[in-house]
N, CA, C and O of each residue as an XYZ file, in Angstrom:
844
protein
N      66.729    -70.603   -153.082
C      65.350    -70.910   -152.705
C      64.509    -69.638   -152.742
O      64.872    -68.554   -152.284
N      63.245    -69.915   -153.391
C      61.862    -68.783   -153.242
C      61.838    -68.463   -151.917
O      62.215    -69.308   -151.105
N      61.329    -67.015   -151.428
C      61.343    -66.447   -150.526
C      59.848    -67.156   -149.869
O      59.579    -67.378   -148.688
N      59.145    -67.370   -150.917
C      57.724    -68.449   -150.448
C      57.894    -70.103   -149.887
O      57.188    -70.706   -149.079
N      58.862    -70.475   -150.491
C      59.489    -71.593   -150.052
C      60.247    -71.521   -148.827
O      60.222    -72.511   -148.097
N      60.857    -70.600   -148.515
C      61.214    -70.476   -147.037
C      60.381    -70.324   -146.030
O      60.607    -70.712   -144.884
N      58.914    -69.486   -146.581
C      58.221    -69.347   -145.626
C      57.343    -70.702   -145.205
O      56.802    -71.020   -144.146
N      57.436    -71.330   -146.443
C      55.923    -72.439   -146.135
C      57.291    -73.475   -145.447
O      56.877    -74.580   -145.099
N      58.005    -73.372   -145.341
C      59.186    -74.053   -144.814
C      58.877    -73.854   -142.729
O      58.825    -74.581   -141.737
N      58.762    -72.469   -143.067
C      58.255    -71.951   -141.442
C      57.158    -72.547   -140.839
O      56.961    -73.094   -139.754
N      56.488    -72.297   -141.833
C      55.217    -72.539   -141.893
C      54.624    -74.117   -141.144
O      53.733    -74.320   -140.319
N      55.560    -75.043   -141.850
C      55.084    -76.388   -141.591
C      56.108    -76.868   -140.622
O      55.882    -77.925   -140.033
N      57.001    -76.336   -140.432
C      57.783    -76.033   -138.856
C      56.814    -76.279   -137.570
O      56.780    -77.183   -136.735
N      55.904    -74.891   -137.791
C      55.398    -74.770   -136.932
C      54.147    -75.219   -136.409
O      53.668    -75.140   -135.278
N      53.603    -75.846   -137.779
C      52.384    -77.189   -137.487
C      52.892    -78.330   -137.165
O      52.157    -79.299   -137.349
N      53.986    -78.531   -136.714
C      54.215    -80.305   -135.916
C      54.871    -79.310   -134.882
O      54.273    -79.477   -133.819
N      55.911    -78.281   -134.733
C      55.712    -77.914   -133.182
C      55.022    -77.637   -132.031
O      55.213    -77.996   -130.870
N      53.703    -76.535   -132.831
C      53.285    -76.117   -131.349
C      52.053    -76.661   -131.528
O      51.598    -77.168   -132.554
N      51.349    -76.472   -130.066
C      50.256    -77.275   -129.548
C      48.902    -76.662   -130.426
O      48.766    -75.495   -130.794
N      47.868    -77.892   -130.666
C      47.025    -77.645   -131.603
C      46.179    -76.473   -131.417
O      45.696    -75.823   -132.344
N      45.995    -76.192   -129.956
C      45.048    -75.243   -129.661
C      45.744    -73.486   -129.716
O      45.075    -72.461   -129.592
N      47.135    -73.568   -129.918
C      47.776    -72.405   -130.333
C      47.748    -72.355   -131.367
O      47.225    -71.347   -131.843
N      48.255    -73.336   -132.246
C      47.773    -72.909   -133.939
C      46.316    -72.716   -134.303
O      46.160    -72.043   -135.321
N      45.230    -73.139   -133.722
C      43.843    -72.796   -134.248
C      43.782    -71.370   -133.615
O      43.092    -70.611   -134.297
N      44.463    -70.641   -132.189
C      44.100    -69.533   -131.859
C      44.821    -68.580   -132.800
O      44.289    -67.492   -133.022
N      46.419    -69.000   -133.592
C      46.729    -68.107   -134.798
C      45.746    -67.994   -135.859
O      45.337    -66.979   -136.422
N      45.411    -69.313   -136.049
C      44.224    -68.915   -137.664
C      43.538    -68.193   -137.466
O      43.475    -67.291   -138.301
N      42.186    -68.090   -135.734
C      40.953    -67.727   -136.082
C      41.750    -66.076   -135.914
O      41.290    -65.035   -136.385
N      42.732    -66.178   -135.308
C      43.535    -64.128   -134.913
C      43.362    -63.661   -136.485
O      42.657    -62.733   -136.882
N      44.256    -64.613   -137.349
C      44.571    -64.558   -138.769
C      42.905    -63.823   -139.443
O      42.375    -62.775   -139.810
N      42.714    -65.030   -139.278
C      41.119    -65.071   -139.990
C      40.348    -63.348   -139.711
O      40.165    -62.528   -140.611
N      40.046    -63.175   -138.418
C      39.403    -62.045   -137.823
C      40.296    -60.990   -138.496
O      39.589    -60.212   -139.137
N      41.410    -60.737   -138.563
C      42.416    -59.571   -139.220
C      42.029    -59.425   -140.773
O      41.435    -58.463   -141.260
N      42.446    -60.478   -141.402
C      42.167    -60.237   -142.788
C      40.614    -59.991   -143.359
O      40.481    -59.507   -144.483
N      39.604    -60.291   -142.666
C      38.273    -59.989   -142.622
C      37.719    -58.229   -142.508
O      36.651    -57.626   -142.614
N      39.211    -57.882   -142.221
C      38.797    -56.557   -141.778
C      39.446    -55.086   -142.897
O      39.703    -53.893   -142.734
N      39.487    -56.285   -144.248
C      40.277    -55.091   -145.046
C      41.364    -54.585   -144.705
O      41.906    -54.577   -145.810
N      41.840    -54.307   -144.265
C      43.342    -53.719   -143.636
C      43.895    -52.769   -144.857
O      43.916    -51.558   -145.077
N      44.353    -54.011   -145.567
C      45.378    -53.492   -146.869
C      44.518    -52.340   -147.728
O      45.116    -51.842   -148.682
N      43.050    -51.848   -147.432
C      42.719    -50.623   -148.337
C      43.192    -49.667   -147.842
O      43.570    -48.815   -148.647
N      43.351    -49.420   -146.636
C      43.493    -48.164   -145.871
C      44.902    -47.980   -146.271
O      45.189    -46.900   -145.755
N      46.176    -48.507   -147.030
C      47.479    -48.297   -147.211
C      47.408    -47.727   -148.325
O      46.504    -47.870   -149.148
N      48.453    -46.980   -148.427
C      49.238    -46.044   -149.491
C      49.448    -46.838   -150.456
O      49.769    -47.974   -150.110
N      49.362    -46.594   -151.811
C      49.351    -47.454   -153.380
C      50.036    -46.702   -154.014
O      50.549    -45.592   -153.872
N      49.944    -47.824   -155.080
C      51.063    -46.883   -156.542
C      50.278    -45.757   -156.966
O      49.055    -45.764   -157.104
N      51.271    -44.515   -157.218
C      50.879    -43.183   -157.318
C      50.517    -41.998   -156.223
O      50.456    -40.777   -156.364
N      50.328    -42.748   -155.211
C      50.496    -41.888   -154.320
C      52.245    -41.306   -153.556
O      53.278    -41.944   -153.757
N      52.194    -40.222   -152.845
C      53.490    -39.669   -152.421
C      53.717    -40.560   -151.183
O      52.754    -41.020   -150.571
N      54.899    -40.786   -150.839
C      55.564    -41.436   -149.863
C      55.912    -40.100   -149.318
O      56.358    -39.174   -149.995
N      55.624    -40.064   -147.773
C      55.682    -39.275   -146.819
C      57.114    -39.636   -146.608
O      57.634    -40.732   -146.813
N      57.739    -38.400   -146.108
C      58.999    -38.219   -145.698
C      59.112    -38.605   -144.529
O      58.079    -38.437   -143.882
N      60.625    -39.427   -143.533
C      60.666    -39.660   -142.351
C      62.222    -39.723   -142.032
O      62.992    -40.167   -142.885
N      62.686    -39.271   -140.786
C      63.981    -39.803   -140.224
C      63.484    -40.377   -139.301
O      62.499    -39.990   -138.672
N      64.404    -41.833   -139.025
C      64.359    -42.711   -138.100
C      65.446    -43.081   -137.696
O      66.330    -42.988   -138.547
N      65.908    -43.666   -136.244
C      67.646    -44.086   -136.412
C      67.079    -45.424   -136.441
O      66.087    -46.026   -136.028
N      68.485    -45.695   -137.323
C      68.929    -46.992   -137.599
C      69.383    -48.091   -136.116
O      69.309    -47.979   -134.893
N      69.878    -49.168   -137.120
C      70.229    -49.820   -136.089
C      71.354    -49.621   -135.471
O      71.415    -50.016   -134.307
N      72.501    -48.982   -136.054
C      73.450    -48.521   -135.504
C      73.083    -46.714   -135.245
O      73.694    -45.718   -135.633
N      72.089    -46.832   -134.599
C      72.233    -44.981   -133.895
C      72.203    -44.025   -134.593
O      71.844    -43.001   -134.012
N      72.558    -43.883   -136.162
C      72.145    -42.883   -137.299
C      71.039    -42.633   -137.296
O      70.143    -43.288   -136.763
N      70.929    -41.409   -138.037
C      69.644    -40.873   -138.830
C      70.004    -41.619   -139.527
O      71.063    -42.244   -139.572
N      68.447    -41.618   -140.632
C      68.286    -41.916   -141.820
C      67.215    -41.170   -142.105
O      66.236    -41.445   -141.411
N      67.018    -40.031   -143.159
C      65.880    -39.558   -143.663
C      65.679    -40.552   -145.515
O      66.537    -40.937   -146.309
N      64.518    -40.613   -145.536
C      63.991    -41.082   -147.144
C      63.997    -40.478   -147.901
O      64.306    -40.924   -149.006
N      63.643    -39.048   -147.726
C      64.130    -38.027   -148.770
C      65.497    -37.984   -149.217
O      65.863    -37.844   -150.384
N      66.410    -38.147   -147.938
C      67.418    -38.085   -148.473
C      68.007    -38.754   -149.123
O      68.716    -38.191   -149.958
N      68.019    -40.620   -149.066
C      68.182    -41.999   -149.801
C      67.537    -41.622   -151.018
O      68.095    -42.120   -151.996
N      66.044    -40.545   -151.425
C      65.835    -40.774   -152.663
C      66.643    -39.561   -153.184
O      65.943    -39.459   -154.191
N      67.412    -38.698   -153.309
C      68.245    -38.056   -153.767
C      69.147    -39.144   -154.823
O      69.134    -38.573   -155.913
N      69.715    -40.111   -154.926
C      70.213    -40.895   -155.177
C      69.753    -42.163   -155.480
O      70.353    -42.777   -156.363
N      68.886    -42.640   -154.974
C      68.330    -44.236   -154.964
C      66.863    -44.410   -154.998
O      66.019    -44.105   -154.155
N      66.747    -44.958   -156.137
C      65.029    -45.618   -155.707
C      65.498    -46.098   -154.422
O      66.594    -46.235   -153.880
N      63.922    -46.367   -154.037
C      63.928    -47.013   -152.464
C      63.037    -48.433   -152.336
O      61.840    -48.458   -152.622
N      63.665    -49.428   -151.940
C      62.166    -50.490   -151.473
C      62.427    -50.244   -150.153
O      63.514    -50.232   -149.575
N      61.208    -50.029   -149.687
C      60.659    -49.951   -148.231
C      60.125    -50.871   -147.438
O      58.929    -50.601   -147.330
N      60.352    -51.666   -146.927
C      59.935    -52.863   -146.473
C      59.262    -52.385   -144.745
O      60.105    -51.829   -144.041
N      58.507    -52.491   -144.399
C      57.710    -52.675   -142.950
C      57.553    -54.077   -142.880
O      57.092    -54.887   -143.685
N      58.095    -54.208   -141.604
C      58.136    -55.691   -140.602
C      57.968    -55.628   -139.642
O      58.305    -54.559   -139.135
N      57.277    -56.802   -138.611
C      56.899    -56.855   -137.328
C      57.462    -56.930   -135.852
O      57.035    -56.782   -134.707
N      58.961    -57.321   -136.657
C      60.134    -57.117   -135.335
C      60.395    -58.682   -135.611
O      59.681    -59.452   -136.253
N      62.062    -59.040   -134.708
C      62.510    -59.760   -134.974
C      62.407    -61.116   -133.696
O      63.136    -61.827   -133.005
N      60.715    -60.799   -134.038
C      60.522    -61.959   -132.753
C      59.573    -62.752   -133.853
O      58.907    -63.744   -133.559
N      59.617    -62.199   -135.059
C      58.698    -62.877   -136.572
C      59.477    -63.971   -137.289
O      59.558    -63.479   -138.415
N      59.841    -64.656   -137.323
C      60.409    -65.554   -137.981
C      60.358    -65.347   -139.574
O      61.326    -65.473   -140.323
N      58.929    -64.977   -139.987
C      58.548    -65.118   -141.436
C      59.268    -63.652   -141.371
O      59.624    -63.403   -142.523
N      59.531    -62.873   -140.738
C      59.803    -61.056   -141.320
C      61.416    -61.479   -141.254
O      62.206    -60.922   -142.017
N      61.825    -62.398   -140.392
C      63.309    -62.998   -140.520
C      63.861    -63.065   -141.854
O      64.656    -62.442   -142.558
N      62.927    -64.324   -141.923
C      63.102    -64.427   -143.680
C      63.327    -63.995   -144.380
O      64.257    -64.288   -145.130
N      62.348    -62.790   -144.515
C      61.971    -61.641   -145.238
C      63.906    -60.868   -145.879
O      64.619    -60.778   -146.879
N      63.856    -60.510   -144.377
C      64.981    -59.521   -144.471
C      66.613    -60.407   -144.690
O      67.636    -59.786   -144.980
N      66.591    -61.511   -144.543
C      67.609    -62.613   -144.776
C      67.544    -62.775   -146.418
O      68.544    -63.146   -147.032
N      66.535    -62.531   -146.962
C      65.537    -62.728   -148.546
C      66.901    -61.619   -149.022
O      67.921    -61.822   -149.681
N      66.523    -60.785   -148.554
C      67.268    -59.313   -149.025
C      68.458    -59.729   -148.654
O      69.068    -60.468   -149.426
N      69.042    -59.355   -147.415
C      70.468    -59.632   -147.572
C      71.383    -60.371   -148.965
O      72.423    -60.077   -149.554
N      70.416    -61.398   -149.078
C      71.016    -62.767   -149.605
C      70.878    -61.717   -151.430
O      71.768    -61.501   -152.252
N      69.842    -61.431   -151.442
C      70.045    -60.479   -152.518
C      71.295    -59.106   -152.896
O      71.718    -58.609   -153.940
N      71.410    -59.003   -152.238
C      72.243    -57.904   -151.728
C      73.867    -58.399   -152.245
O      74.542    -57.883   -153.136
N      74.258    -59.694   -151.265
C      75.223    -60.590   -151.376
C      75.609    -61.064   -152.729
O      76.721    -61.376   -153.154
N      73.728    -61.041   -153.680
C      74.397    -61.927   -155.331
C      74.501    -60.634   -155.916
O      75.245    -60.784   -156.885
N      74.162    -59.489   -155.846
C      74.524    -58.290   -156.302
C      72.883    -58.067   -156.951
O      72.740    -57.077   -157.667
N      71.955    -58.745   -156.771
C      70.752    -58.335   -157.203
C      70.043    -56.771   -157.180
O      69.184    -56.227   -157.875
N      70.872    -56.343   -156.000
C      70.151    -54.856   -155.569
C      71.098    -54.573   -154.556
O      71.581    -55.382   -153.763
N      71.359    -53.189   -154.657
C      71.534    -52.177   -153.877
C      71.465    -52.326   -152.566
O      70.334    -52.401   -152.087
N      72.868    -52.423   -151.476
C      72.260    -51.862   -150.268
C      71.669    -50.966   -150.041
O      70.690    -50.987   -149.295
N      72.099    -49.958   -150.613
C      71.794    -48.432   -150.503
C      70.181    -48.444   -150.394
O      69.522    -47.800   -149.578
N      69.621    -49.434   -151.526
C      68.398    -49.020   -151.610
C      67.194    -49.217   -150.863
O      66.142    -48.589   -150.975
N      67.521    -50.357   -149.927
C      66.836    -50.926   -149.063
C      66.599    -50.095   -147.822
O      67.348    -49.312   -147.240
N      65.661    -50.382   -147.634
C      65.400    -49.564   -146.095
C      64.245    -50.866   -145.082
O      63.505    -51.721   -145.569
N      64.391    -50.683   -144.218
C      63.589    -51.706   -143.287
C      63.064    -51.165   -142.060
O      63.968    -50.908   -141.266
N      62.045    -50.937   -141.687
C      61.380    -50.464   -140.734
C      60.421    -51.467   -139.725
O      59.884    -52.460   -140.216
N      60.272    -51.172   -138.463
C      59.735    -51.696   -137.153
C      59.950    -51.208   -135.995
O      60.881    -50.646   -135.419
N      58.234    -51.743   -135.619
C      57.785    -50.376   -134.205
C      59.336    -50.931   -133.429
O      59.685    -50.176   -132.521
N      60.141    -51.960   -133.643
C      60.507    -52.373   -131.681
C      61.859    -51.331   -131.808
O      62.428    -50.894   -132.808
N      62.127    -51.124   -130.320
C      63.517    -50.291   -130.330
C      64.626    -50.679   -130.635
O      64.831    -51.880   -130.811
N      65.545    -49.806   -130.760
C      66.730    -49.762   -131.485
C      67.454    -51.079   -131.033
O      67.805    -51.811   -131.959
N      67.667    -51.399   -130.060
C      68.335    -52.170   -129.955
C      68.348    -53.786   -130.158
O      69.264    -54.606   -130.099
N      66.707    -53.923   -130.469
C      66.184    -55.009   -130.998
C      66.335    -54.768   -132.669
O      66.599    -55.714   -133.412
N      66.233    -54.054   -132.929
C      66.923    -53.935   -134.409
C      68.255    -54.535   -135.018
O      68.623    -55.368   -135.846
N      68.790    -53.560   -134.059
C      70.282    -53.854   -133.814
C      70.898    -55.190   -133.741
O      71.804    -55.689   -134.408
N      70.134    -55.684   -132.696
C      70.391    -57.245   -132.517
C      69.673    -58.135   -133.736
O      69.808    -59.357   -133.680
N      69.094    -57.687   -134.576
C      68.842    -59.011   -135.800
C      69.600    -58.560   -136.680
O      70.113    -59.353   -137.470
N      69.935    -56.800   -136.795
C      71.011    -57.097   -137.748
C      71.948    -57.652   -137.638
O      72.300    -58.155   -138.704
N      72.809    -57.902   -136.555
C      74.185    -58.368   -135.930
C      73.507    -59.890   -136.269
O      73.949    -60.309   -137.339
N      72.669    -60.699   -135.710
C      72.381    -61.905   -136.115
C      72.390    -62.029   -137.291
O      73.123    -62.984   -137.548
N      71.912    -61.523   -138.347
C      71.408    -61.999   -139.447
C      72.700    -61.219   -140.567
O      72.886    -61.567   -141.733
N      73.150    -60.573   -140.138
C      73.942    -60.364   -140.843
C      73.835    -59.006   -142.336
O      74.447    -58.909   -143.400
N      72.767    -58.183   -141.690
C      72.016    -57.721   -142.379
C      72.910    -56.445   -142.775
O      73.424    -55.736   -141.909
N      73.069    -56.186   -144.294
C      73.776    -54.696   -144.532
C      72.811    -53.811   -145.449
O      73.186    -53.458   -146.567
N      71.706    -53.505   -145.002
C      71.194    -52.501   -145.295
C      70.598    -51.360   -143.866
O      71.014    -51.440   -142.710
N      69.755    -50.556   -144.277
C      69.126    -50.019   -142.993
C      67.884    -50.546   -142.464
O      66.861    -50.617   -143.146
N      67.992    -51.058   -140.793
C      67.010    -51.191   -140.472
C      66.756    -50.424   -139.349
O      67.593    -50.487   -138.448
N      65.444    -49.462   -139.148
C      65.140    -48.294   -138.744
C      63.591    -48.780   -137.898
O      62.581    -49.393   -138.243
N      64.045    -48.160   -136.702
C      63.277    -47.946   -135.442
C      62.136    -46.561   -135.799
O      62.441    -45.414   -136.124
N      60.836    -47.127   -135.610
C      59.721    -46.294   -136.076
C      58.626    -46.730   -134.340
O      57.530    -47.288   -134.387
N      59.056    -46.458   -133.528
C      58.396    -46.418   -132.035
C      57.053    -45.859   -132.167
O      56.827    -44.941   -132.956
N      56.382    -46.245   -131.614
C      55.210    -45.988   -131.821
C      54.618    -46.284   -132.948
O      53.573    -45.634   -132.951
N      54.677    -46.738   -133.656
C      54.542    -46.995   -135.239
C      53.760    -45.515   -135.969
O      52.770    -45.519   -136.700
N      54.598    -44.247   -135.482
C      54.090    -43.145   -135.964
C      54.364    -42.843   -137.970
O      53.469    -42.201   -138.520
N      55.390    -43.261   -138.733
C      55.789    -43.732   -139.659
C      54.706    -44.385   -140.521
O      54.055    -43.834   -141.409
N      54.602    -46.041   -139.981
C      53.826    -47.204   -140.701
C      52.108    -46.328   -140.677
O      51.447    -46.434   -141.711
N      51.598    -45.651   -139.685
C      50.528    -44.793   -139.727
C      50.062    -43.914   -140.738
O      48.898    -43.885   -141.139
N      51.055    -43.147   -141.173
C      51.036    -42.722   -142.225
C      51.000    -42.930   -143.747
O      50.817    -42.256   -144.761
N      51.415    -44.908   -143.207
C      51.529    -45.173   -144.809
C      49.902    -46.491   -144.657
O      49.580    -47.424   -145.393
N      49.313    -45.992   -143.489
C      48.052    -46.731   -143.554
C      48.516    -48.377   -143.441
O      48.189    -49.260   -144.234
N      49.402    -48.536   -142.186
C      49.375    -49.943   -142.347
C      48.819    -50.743   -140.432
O      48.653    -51.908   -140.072
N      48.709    -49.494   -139.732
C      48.637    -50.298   -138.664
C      47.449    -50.752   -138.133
O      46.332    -50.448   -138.552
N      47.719    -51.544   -137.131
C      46.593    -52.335   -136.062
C      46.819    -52.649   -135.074
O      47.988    -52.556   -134.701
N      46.103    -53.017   -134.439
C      46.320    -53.297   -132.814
C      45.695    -55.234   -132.590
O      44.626    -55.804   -132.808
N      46.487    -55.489   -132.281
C      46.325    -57.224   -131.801
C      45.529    -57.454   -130.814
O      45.500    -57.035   -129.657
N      44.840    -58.219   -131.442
C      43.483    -58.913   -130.495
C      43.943    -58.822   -129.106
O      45.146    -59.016   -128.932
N      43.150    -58.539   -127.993
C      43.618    -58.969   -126.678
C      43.598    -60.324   -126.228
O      44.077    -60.691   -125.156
N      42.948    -61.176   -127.195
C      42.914    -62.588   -127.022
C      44.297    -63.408   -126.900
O      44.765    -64.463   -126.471
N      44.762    -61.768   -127.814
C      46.102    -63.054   -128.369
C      47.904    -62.545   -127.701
O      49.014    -63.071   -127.787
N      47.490    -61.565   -127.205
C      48.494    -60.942   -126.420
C      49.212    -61.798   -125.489
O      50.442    -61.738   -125.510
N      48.377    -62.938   -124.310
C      49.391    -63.623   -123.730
C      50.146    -64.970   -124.589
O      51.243    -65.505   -124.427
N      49.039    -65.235   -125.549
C      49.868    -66.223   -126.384
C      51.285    -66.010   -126.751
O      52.309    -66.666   -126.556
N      50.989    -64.724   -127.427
C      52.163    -63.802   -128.333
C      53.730    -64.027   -127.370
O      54.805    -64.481   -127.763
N      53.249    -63.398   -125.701
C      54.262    -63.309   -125.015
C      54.460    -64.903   -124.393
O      55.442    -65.085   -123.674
N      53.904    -65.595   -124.555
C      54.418    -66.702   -124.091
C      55.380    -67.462   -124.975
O      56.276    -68.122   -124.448
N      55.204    -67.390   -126.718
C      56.234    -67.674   -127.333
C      57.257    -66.858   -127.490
O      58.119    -67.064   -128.345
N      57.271    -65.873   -126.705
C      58.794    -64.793   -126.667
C      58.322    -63.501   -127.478
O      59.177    -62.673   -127.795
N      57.468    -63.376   -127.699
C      56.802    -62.341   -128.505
C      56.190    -61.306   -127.743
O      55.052    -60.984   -128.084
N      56.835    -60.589   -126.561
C      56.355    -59.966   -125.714
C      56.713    -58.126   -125.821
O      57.582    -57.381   -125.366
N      55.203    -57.936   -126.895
C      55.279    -56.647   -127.532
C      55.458    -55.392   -127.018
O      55.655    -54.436   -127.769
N      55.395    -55.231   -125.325
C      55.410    -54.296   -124.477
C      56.979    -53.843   -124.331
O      57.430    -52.698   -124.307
N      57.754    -55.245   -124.231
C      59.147    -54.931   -124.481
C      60.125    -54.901   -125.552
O      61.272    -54.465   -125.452
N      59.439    -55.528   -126.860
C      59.590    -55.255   -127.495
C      59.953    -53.548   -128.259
O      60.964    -53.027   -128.729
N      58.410    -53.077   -128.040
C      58.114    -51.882   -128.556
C      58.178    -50.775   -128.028
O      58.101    -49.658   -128.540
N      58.385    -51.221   -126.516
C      58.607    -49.752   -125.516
C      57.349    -49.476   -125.166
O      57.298    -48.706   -124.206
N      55.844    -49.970   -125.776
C      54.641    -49.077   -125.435
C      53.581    -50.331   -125.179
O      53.731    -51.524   -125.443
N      52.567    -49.709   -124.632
C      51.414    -50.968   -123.934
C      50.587    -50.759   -125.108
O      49.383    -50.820   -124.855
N      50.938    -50.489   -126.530
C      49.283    -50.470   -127.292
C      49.483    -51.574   -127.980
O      48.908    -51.261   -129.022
N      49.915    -52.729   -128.166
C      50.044    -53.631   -129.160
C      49.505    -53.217   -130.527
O      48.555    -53.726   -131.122
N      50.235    -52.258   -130.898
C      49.723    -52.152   -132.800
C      51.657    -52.451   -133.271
O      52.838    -52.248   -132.987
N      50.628    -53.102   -134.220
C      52.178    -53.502   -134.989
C      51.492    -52.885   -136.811
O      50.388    -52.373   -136.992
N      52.516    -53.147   -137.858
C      52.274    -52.587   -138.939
C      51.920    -54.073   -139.888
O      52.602    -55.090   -139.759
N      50.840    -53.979   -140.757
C      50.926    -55.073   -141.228
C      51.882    -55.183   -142.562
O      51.962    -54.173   -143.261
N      52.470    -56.134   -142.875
C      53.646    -56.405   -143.363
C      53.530    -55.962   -144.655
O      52.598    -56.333   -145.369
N      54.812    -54.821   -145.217
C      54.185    -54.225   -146.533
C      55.865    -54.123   -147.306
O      57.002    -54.084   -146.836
N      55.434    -54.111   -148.373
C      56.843    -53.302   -149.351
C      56.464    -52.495   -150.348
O      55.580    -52.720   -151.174
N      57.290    -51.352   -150.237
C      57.103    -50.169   -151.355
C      58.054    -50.311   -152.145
O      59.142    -50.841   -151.922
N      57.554    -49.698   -153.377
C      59.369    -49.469   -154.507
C      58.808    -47.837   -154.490
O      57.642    -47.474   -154.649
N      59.708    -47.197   -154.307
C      60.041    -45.424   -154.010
C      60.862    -45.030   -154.854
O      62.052    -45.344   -154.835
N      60.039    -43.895   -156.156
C      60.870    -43.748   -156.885
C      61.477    -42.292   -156.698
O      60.739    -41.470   -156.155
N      62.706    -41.903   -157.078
C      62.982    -40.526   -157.098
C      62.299    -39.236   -156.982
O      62.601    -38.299   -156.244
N      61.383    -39.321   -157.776
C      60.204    -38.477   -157.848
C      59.073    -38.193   -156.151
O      58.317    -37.266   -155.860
N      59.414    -39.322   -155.467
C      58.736    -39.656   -154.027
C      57.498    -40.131   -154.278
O      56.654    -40.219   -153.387
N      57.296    -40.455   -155.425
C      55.941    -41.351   -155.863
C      55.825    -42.760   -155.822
O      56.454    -43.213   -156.778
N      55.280    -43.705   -155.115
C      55.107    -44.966   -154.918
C      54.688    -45.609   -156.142
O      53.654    -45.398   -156.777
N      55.881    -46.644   -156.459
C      56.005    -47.231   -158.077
C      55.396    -48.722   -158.001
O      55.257    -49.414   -159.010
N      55.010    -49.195   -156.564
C      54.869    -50.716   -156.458
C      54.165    -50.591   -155.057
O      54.288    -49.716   -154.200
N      53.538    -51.507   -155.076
C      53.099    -52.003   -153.420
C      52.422    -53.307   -153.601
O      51.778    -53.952   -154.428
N      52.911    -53.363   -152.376
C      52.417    -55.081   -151.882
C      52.219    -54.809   -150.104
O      53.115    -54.551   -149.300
N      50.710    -54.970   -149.833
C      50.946    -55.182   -148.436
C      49.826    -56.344   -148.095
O      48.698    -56.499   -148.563
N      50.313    -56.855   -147.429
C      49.454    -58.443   -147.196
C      48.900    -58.092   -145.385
O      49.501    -57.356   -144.603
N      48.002    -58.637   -145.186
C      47.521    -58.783   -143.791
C      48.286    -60.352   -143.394
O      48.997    -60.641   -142.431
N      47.975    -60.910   -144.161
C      48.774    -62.841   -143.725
C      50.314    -62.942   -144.075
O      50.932    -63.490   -144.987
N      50.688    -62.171   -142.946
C      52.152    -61.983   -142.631
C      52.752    -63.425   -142.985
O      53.980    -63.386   -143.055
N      52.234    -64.604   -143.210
C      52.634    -65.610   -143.902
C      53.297    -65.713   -145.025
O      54.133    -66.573   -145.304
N      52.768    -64.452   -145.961
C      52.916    -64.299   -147.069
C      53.975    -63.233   -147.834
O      53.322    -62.365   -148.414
N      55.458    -63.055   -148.000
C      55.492    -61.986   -148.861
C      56.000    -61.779   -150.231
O      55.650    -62.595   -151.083
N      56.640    -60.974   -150.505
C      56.682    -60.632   -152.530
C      58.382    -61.372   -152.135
O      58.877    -61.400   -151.009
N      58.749    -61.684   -152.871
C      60.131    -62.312   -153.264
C      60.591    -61.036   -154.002
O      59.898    -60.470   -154.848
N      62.036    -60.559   -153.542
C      63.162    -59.265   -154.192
C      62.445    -59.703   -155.632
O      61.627    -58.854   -155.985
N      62.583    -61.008   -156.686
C      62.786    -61.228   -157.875
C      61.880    -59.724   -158.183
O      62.332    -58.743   -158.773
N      60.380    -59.877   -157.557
C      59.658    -59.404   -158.462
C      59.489    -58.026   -158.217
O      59.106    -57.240   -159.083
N      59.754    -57.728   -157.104
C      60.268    -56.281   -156.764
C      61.628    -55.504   -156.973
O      61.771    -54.334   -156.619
N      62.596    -56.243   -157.570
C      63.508    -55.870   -158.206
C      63.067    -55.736   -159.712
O      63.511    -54.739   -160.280
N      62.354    -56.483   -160.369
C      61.705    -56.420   -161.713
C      60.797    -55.209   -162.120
O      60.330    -54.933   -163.225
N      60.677    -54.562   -160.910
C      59.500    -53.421   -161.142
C      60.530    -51.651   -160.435
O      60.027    -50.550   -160.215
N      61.784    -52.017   -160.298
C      62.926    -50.960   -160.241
C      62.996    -50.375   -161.240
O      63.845    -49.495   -161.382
């Protein structure tokens, strides 16, 4: 299955679950975000990918410089594993991973929440690449992806289990909006895709096609 097909799968999940007046308060959140440009302020093809160590989910470093010694890189930024659609996302990969489509090695996965919420979707999901704790979202900043969530929408968030304070360790609700890089050897950004409608993302096919 398309990685889009899983999502609109979520998607319509969640229009006969939750109550009507929570899904109109996601759209107009939606709506107000993407209104606001977001995705110019991010890093594009040709520009340098800033260097970072982050630990993983199992307690390692991981620097990017050092993965590109050896490996293109796709870089994936996600919202934490209280996202269902960033679930996907990284289940997308695995499952790639599994048909031999790509490289563990090459994958990298990043999100503000702490290690141990990391930790715990890899162990769920079964995930064998790196997924790396970026606190504070000091990292995703640099690659021009963050924001801070409406205050409108903050108790919603935590009432469906989405409670970003513990999540993330910090009271600023900025999360990164959902992006993927292809990182080539050189440390020059060969691809990007970053969407504000976290609804939405690139399927491995076509980001493996541009490796």
């Amino acid at each position: 299955m398309k990685l889009q097909e899983k999502l609109q799968h979520i998607q319509h999940g969640m229009a006969q679950q939750m109550p009507e007046n929570i899904l109109t308060a996601f759209s107009q959140s939606l709506g107000e975000l993407m209104e606001q440009d977001l995705e110019a302020r991010a890093l594009n093809v040709g520009d340098i990918a800033p260097d970072f160590t982050l630990p993983s989910s199992d307690g390692k470093s991981v620097s990017l410089y050092e993965v590109l010694r050896n490996h293109n890189v796709i870089l994936s930024f996600f919202r934490g594993n209280w996202c269902p659609f960033c679930m996907a996302e990284l289940s997308h990969y695995q499952d790639a991973i599994n048909k031999k489509t790509v490289e563990s090695a090459k994958i990298i996965a990043i999100s503000p929440q702490r290690v141990e919420f990391n930790s715990a979707a890899t162990k769920e999901n079964g995930l064998n690449f790196n997924v790396l704790s970026d606190q504070g979202n000091k990292i995703a900043k640099q690659y021009g992806l963050v924001f801070t969530l409406q205050e409108s929408m903050r108790d919603t968030y935590k009432k469906l289990g989405a409670d970003l304070e513990m999540f993330n360790g910090d009271t600023t609700y900025q999360l990164p909006i959902p992006a993927t890089f292809i990182i080539g050897k050189d440390k020059k950004i060969t691809f990007a895709s970053v969407n504000t409608n976290y609804m939405e993302r690139t399927d491995i096919c076509d980001i493996t096609a541009k490796l």
